[in-house]
VODRENKE-632877 format. One record per residue (C-alpha): residue number from 1; x, y, z. Coordinates in Angstrom, 2 decimals. Layout:
<dofis>
+-----+---------+---------+---------+
| pos |      c1 |      c2 |      c3 |
+-----+---------+---------+---------+
| NUM |       X |       Y |       Z |
...
+-----+---------+---------+---------+
</dofis>
This chain:
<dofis>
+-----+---------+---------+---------+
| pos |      c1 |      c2 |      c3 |
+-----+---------+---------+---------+
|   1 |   43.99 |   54.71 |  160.74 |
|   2 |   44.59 |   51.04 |  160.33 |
|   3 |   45.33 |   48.88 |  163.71 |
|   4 |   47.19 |   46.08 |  164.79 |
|   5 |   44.27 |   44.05 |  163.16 |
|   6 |   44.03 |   46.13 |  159.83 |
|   7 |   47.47 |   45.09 |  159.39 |
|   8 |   47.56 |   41.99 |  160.35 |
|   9 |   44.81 |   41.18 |  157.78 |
|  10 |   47.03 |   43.31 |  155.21 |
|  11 |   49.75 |   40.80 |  155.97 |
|  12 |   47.43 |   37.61 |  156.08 |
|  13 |   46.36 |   38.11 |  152.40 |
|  14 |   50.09 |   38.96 |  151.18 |
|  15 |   50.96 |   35.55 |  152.69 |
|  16 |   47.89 |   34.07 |  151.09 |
|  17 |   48.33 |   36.14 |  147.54 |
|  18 |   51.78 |   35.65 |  147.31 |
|  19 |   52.27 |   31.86 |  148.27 |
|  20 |   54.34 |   32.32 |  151.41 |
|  21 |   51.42 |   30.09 |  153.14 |
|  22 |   52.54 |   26.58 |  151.99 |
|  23 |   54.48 |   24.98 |  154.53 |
|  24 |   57.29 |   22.42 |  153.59 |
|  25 |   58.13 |   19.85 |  156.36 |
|  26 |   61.78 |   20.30 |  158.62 |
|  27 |   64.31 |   19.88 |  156.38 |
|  28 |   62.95 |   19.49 |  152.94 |
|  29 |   64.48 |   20.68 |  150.13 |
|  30 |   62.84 |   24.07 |  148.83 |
|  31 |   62.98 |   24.99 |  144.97 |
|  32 |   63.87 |   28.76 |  145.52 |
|  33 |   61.90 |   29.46 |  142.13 |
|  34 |   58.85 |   29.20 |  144.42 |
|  35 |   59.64 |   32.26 |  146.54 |
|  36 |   58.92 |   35.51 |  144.95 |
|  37 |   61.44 |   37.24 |  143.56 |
|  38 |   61.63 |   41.59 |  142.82 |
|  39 |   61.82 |   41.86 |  139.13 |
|  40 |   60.85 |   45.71 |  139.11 |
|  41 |   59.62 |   48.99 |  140.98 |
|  42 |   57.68 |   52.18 |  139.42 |
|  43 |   57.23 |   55.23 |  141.19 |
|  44 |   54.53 |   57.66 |  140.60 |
|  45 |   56.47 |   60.23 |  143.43 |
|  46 |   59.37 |   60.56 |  145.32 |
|  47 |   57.76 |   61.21 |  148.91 |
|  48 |   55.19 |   60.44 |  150.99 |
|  49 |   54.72 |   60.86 |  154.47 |
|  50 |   59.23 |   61.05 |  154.13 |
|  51 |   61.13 |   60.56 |  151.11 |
|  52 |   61.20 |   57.36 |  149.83 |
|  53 |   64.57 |   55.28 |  149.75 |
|  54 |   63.88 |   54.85 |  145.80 |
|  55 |   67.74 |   53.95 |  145.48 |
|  56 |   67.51 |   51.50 |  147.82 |
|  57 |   64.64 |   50.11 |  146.80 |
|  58 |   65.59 |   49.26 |  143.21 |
|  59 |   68.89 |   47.77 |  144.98 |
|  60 |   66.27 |   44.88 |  145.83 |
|  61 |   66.36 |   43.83 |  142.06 |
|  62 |   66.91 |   40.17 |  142.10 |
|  63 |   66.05 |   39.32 |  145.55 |
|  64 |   63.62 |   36.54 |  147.04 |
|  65 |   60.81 |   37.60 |  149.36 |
|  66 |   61.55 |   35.32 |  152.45 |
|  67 |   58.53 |   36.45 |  154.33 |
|  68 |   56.09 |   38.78 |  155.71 |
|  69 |   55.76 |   39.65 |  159.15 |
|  70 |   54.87 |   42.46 |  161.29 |
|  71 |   55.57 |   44.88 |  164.54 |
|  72 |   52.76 |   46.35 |  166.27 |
|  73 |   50.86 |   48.37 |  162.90 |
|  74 |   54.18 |   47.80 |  161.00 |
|  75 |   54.47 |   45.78 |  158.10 |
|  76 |   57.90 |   43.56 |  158.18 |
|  77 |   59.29 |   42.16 |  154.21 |
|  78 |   62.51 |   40.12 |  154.36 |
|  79 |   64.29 |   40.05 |  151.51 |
|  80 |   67.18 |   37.81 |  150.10 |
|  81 |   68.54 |   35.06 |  148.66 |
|  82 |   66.65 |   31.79 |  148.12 |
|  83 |   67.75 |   29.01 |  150.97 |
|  84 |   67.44 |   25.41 |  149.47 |
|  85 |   66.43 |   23.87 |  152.98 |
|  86 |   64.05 |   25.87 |  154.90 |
|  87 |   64.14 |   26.17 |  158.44 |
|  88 |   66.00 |   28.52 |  161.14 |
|  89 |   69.18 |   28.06 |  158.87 |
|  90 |   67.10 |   30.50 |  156.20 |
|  91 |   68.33 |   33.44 |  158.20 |
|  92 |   71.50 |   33.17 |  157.14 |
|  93 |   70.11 |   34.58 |  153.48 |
|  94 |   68.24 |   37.42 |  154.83 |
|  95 |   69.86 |   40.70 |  153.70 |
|  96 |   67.30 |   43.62 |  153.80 |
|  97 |   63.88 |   44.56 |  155.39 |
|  98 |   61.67 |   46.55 |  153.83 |
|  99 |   59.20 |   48.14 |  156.49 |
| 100 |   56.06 |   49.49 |  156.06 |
| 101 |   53.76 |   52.13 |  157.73 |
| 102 |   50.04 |   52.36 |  155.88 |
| 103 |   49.53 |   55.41 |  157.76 |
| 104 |   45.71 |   57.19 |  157.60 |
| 105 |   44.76 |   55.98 |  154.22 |
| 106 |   47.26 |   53.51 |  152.15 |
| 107 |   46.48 |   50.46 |  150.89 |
| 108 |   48.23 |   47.75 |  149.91 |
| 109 |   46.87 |   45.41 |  146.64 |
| 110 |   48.13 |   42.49 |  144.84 |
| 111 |   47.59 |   42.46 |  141.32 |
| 112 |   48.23 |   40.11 |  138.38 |
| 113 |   48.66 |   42.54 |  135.59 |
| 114 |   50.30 |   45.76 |  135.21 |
| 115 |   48.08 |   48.36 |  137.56 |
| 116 |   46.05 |   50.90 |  135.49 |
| 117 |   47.49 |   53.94 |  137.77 |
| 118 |   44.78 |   55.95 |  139.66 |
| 119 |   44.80 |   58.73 |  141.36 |
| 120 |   46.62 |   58.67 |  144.63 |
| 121 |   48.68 |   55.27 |  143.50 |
| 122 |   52.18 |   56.16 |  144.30 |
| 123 |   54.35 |   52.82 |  143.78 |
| 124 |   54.64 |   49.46 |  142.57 |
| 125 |   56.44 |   46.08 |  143.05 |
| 126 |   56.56 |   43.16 |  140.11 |
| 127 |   57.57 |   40.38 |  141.82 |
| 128 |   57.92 |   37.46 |  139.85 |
| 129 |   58.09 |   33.61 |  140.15 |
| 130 |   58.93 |   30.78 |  137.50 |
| 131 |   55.12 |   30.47 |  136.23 |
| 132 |   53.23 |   33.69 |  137.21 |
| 133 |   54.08 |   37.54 |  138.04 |
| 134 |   52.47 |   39.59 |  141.13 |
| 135 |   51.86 |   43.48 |  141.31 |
| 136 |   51.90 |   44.93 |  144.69 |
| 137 |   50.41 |   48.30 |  144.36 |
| 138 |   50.17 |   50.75 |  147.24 |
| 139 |   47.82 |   54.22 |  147.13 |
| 140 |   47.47 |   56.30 |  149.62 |
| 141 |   45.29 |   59.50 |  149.63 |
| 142 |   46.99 |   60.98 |  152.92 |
| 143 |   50.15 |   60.44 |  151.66 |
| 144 |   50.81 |   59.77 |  155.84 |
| 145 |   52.23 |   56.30 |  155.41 |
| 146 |   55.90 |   55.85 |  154.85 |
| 147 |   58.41 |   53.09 |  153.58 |
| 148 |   61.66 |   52.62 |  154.55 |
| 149 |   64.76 |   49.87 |  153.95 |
| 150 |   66.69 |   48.21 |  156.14 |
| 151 |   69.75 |   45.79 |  155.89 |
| 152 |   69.85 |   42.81 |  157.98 |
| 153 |   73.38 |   44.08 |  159.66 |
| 154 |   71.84 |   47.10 |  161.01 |
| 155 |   68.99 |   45.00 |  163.13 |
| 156 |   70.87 |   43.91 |  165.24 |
| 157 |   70.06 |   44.55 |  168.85 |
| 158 |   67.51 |   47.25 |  170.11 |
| 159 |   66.44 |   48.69 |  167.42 |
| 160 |   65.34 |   52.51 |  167.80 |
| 161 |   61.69 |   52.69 |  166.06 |
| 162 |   60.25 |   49.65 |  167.89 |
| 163 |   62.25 |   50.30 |  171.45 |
| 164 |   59.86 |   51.50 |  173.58 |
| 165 |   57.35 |   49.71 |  171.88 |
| 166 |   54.95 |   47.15 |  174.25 |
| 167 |   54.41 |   43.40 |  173.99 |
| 168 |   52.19 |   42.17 |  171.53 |
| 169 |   48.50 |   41.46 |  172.88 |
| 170 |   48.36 |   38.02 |  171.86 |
| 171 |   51.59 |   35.80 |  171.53 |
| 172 |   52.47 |   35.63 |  167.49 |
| 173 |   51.98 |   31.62 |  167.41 |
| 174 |   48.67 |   31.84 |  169.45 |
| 175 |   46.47 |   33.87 |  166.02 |
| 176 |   48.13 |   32.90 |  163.31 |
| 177 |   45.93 |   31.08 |  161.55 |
| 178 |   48.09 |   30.57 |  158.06 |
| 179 |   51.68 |   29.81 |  158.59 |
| 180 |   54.23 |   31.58 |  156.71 |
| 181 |   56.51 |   29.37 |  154.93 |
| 182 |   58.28 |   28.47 |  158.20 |
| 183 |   56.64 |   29.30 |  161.56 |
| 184 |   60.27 |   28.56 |  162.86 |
| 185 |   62.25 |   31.31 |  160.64 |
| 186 |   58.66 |   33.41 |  161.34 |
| 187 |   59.57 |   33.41 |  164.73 |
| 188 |   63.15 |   33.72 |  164.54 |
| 189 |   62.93 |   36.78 |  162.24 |
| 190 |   59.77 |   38.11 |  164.93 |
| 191 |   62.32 |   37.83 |  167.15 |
| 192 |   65.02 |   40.64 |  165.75 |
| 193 |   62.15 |   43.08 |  166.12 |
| 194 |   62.43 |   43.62 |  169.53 |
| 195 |   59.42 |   41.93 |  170.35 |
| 196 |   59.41 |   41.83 |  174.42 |
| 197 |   57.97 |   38.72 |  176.00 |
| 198 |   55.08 |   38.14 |  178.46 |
| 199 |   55.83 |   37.05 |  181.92 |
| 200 |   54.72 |   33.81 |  183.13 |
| 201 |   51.31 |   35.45 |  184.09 |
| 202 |   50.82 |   36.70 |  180.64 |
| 203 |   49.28 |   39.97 |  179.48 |
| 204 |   47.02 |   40.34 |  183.11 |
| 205 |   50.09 |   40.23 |  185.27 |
| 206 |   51.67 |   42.66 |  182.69 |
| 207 |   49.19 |   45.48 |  182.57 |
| 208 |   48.61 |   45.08 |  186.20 |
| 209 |   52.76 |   45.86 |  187.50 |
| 210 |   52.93 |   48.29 |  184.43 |
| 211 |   50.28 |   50.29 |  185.40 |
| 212 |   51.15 |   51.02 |  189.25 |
| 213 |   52.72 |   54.22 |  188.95 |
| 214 |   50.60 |   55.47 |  185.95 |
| 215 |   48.56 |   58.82 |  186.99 |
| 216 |   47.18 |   59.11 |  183.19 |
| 217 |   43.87 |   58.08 |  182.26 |
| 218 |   43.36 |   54.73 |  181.28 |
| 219 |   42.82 |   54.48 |  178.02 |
| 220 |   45.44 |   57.59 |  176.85 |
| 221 |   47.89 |   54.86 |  178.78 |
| 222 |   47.11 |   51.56 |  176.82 |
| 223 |   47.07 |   54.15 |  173.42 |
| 224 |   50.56 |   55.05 |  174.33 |
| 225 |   51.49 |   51.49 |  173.08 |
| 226 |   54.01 |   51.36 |  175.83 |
| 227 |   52.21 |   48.44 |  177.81 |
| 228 |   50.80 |   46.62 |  175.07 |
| 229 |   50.85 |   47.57 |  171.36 |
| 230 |   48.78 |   47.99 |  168.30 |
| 231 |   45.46 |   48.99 |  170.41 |
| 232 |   44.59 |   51.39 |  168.59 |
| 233 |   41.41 |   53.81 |  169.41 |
| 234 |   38.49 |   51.62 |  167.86 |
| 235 |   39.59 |   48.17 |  169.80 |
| 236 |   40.91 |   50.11 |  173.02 |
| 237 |   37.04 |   51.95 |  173.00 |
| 238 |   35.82 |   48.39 |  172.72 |
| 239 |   38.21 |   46.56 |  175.12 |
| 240 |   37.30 |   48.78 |  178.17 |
| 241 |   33.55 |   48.31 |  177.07 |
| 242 |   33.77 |   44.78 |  176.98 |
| 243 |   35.56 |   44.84 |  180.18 |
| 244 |   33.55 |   47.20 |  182.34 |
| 245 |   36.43 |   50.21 |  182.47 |
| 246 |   35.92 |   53.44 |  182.56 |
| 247 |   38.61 |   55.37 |  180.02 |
| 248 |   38.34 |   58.39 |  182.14 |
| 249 |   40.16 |   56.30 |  185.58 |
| 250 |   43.45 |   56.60 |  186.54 |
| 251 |   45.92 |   53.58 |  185.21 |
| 252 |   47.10 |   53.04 |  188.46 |
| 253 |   43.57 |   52.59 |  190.14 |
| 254 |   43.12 |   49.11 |  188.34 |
| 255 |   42.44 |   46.07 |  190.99 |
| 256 |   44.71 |   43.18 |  189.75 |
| 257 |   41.21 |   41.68 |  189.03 |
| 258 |   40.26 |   44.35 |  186.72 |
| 259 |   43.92 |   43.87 |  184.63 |
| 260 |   42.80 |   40.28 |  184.23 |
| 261 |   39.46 |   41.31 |  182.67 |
| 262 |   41.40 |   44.29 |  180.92 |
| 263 |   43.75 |   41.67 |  179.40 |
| 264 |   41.05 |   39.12 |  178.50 |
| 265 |   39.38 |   41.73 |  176.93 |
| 266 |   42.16 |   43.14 |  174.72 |
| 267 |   42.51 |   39.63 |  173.32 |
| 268 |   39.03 |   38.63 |  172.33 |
| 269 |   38.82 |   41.74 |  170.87 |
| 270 |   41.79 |   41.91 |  168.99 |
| 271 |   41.05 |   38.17 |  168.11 |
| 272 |   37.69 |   38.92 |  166.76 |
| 273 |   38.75 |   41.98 |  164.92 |
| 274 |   41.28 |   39.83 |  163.14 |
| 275 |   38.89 |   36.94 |  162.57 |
| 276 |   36.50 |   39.59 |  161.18 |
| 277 |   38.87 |   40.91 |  158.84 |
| 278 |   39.24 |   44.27 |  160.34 |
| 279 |   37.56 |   47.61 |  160.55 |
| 280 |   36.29 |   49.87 |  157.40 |
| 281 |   34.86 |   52.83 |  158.51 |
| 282 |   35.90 |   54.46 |  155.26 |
| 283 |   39.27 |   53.96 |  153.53 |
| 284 |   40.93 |   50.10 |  155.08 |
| 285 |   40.96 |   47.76 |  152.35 |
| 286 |   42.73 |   44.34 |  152.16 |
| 287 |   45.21 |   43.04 |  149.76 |
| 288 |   41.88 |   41.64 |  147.43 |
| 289 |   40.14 |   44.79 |  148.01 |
| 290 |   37.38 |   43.69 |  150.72 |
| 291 |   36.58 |   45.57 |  153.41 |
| 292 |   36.62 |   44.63 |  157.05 |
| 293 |   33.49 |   43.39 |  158.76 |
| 294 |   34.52 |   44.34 |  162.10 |
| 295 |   32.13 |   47.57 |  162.29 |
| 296 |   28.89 |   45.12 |  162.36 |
| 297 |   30.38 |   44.15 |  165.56 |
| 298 |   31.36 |   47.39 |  167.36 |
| 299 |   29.45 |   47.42 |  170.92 |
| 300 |   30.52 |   51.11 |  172.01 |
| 301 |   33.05 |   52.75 |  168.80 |
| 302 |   30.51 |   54.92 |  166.61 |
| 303 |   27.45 |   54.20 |  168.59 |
| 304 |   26.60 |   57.48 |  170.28 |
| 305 |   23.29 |   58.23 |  171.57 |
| 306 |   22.57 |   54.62 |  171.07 |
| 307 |   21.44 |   51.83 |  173.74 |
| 308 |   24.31 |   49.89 |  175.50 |
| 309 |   24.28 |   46.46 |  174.51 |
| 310 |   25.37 |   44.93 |  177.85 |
| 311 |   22.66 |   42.82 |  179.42 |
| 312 |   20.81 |   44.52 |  182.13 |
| 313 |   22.16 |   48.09 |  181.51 |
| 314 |   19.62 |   50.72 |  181.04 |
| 315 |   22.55 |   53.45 |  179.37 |
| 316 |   23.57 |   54.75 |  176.52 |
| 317 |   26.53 |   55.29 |  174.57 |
| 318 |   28.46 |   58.69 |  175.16 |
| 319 |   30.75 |   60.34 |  172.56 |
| 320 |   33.59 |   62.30 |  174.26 |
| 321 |   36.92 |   63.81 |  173.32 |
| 322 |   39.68 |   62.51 |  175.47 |
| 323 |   43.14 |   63.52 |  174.51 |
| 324 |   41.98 |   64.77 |  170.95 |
| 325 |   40.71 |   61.28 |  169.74 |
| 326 |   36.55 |   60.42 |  170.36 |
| 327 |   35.70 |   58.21 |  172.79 |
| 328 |   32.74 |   55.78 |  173.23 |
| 329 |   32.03 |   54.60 |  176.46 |
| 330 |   28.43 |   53.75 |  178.34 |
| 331 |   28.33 |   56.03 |  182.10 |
| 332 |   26.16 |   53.31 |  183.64 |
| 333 |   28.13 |   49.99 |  183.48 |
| 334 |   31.84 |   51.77 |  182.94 |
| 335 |   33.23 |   52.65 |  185.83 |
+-----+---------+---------+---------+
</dofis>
C-alpha cells in the first residue's frame, strides 16, 4: 500500500509534470493560461473502492488546477479560477478539492496523448493549457482506492476524514524540495486540512506526552496514525530498527530519550524514503512510471533470516505477525 512517501513522490512529479513548480516572485502578475485547466474526464466504471462522484467531477469543466498538496497518504487537488497575482490572496479562487486515496494498487500517470486504455485503467483527466494538453490517467487493479469532491465551503473547520489524524513527521516546508507555485498559498491551503502543529519540542516531545497512557504495543500505536501520520508498515519496521525499539514494548514504556531517537528516526527515514523516490515492492509507480528505489535501502522490512546490518550485532532479522501486518525486527539489538 503506498505511504506517506509513495505519495508524496506521486505528488512531487504532478507538480513537476504539470508545471505547478515554477515559482513567480510576491506579487507578480500571473498569466492564468499557465495553470492547468480541466478540459475533459472519461470513465471506464462508475465505482471503485465507493462510487465515484462522476457528476461532480465533470462539474470541474473549466476550472484551473491551483495546486497539489497532500494529508497524511491523501492526495489534495485545488481547483478554481485563475488569480492574476499569486500569493495568499489566491485562496479567494479556490472552489473545490478533489481528494485522492491510491489505495493497495492505483497509480497515478501523466500522459501527453490520449491513453491507450488497459486493463484495470478506470479514469481520466485532459487538462489543458494554452500550448500543450496533459492526461492524468489512474489504474488500479484493487480497485481499493477511492476519489471524492469537495467544495471549498464545506472545509471549513475540523474536517471529519482527517480529525483524528496525527501531525505530520516532518514540518511541510522542512522536505519540500520543489515549491508549488506559491509555498505561501501551499501552506495556507495545508493549513484547511487540519494539519495539527508540533510543539516547541517538535516531534520527540510529541511522541513522548502522547504515548504515556498507551498500553498497546509500540508499533500497532505509531500505525494507528494518531501520534504521527503516514508511517506506514515498511518505514515504521525501519524507524524502530534504526532506532533500537522493540515493536513488541508497550507505548508507554518509552524513556523520553528513546522518543527523541524514535522521532529522529521517523524523519531520516521518511526523508530518505522520499529522497529515494519511494518503495516498489510490486505495484507503486510514479507519475513517469519509475519505480521507487527505497527497497535497496531497507535495513529490517523483507529481510528475514538475514544478518542485521547494525554494527556490532551478531542477529538476525525475524519475520513476525503483529496485529495481522508482518513485522521485521532484529531480537538482539531491539529491545
Amino acid at each position: 500500500m503506498p505511504e506517506l512517501p509513495e505519495v508524496e513522490t506521486v505528488r512531487r512529479g504532478l507538480v513537476t509534470a504539470l508545471g505547478l513548480g515554477l515559482r513567480p516572485t510576491g506579487g507578480e502578475e500571473l498569466d492564468g493560461s499557465s495553470l492547468p485547466r480541466v478540459e475533459e474526464w472519461h470513465f471506464c466504471r462508475e465505482t471503485l473502492r465507493y462510487p465515484l462522484p462522476i457528476d461532480r467531477l465533470r462539474a470541474l469543466e473549466g476550472r484551473r488546477l491551483l495546486a497539489v498538496e497532500r494529508r497524511s497518504k491523501y492526495l489534495l487537488l485545488y481547483f478554481g479560477t485563475a488569480p492574476s497575482v499569486w500569493g495568499e490572496s489566491a485562496l479567494a479562487h479556490v472552489t473545490a478539492r478533489v481528494l485522492i486515496h491510491l489505495g493497495m494498487t492505483g497509480v497515478l500517470r501523466v500522459l501527453r496523448q490520449v491513453p491507450e486504455l488497459a486493463k484495470h485503467d478506470h479514469l481520466w483527466l485532459r487538462l489543458g493549457t494554452e500550448n500543450r494538453d496533459f492526461y492524468l490517467l489512474y489504474n488500479d487493479v484493487r480497485r481499493f482506492g477511492f476519489w471524492d469532491i469537495q467544495a471549498w465551503e464545506e472545509l471549513s473547520g475540523e474536517e471529519a476524514q482527517f480529525s483524528r489524524t496525527g501531525p505530520e513527521p516532518i514540518p511541510l516546508e522542512v522536505y519540500r524540495e520543489q515549491a508549488p507555485l506559491s509555498l505561501a498559498l501551499s501552506l495556507a491551503i495545508s493549513g484547511t486540512s487540519s494539519r495539527p502543529a508540533l510543539p516547541g519540542d517538535g516531534l520527540a516531545g510529541h511522541l513522548y506526552r502522547a504515548s504515556r497512557k498507551v498500553g498497546r504495543e509500540l508499533k500497532s500505536w505509531l500505525l494507528e496514525g494518531k501520534a504521527v501520520c503516514g508511517v506506514g508498515n515498511i518505514y515504521c519496521s525501519e524507524s524502530l530498527w534504526l532506532a533500537g525499539l522493540s515493536p513488541y514494548r508497550k507505548a508507554h514504556s518509552l524513556a523520553e530519550s528513546e522518543a527523541g531517537d524514535l522521532a529522529v528516526a521517523v524523519q531520516q527515514t521518511i526523508s530518505a524514503a522520499i529522497k529515494a523516490g519511494g518503495t516498489t515492492l510490486k505495484d507503486f509507480r510514479s507519475t513517469d512510471g519509475k519505480p521507487g528505489y527505497f527497497r535497496q535501502e531497507l535495513k529490517a522490512y523483507g529481510r528475514a533470516g538475514e544478518p542485521c546490518l547494525r554494527a556490532n550485532c551478531t542477529g538476525r532479522i525475524e519475520r513476525k505477525m503483529q496485529a495481522q501486518r508482518a513485522t521485521f525486527c532484529c531480537p538482539i539489538c531491539q529491545n
